[in-house]
C-alpha positions in Angstrom: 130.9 124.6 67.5 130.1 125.0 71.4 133.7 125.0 72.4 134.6 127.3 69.7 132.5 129.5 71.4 133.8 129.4 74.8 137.3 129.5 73.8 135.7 132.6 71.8 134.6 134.0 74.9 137.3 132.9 77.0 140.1 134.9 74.7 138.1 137.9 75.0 137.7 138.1 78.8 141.5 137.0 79.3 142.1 140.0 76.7 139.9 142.6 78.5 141.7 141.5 81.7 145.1 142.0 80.2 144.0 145.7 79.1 142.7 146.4 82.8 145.9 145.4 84.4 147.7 147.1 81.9 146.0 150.3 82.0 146.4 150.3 86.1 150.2 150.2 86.0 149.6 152.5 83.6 147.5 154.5 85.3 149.0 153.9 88.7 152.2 155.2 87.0 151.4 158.3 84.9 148.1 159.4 86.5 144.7 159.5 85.3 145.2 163.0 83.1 148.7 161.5 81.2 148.2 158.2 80.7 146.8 158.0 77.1 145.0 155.0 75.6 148.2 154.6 73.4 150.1 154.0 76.6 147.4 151.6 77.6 147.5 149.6 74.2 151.7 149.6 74.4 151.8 148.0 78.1 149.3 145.3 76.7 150.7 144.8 73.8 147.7 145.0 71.7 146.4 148.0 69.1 144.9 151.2 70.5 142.3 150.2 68.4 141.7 146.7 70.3 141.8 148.8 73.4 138.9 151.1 71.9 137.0 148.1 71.3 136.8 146.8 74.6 136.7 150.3 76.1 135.0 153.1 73.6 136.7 155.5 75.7 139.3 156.6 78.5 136.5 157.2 80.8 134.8 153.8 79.8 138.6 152.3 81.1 138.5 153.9 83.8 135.0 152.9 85.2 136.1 149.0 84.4 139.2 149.3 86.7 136.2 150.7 89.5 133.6 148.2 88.6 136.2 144.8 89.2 137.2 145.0 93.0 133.0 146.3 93.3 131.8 143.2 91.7 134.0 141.1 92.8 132.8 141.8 96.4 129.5 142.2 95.7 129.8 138.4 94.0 131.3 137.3 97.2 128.4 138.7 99.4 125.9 137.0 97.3 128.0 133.6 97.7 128.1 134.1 101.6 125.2 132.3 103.9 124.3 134.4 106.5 121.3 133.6 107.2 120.2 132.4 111.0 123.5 134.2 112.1 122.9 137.3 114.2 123.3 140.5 112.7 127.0 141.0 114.6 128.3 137.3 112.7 126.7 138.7 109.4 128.2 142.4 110.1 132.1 140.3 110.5 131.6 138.2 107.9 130.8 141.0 105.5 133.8 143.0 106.7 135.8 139.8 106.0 135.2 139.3 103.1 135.1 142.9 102.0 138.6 142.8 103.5 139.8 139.7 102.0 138.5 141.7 98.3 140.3 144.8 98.6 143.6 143.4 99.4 143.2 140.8 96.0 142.2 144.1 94.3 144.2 146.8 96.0 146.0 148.1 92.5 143.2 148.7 90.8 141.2 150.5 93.4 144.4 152.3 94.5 144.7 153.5 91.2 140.5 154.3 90.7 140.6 156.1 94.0 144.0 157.9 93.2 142.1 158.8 89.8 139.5 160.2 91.8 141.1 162.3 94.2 143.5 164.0 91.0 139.9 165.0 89.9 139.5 162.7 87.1 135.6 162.9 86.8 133.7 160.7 84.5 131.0 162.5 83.4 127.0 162.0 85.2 126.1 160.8 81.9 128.4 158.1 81.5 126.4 154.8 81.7 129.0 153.0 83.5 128.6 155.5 85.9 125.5 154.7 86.2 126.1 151.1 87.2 129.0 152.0 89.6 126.3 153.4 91.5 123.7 151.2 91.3 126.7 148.4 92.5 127.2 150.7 95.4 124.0 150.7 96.8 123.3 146.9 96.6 126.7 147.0 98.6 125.6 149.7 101.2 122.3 147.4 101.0 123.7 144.7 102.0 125.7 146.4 104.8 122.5 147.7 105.8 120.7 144.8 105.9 122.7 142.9 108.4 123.3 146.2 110.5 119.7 146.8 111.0 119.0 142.9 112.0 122.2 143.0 114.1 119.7 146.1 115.4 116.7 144.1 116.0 118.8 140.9 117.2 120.4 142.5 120.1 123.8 141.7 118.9 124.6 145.5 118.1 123.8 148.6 119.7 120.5 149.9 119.4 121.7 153.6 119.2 123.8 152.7 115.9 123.0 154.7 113.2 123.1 151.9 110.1 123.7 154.6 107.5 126.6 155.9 109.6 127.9 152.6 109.9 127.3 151.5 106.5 129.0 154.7 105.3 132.1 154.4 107.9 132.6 150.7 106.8 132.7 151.5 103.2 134.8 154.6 103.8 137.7 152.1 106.2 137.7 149.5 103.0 138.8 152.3 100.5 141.1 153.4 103.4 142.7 150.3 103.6 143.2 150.0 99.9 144.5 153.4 99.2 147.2 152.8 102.4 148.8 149.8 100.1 
């Protein structure tokens, strides 16, 4: 019964996958405003009404294709060891890895940040809203963290500003995956 279960689970991630890279060439393709979730369900080649149940709405889709490439680094950060490095090793790492992310993820976060900049704007109730910015700040944490020991260390320049630095970093990785 166990591995009925997983292959359960399985199927419905590899399905929710298939309906995120659908809806980006989608997306990419027709813009945030005329893609429709029929569109979406057509590319994927399920039912709009498989679509709805894995994303209740347009909005809902859209978050998803913002929350991957964020989790997916934020994952990676959380697998890295950095500590006993100076603050300047940790700060190149991160970058590296945050690097090494975008470019795996570059569709999707070409197409949320394309979304973005059309002025498609998930409303400031949305809960997956929400959680993109609470994903945001443990990054921006993160990049904090090592930027403020790289500080203390010596190994970076004690006239950094880390919120400046944090905030140029994170602004550079969705420069690089806007610029293909």
């Amino acid at each position: 019964m166990a591995n009925a279960a997983i292959r359960r689970e399985r199927r419905k991630h590899e399905r929710r996958e298939a309906i995120l890279e659908a809806a980006a060439r989608v997306l990419g393709e027709k813009g945030p405003h005329a893609a429709t979730m029929d569109d979406v369900a057509e590319a994927a080649e399920v039912s709009k009404g498989t679509v709805y149940l894995y994303f209740p709405s347009k909005e809902d889709l859209f978050l998803a294709l913002a929350h991957g490439p964020l989790d997916a680094t934020l994952e990676r950060f959380a697998a890295l060891d950095v500590d006993g490095q100076s603050g300047l090793a940790a700060l190149r790492r991160l970058v590296e890895v945050h690097q090494e992310t975008t470019k795996e993820h570059a569709s999707r976060m070409r197409v949320a940040i394309g979304a973005m900049c059309a002025g498609f704007d998930p409303s400031p109730d949305a809960p997956g809203l929400r959680d993109y910015g609470k994903r945001v700040q443990k990054l921006r944490a993160t990049y904090l963290e090592v930027i403020r020991r790289g500080i203390a260390d010596g190994s970076l320049r004690a006239d950094l500003d880390p919120e400046e630095v944090a905030a140029g970093l994170w602004a550079a990785m969705f420069g690089a995956a806007s610029s293909g």
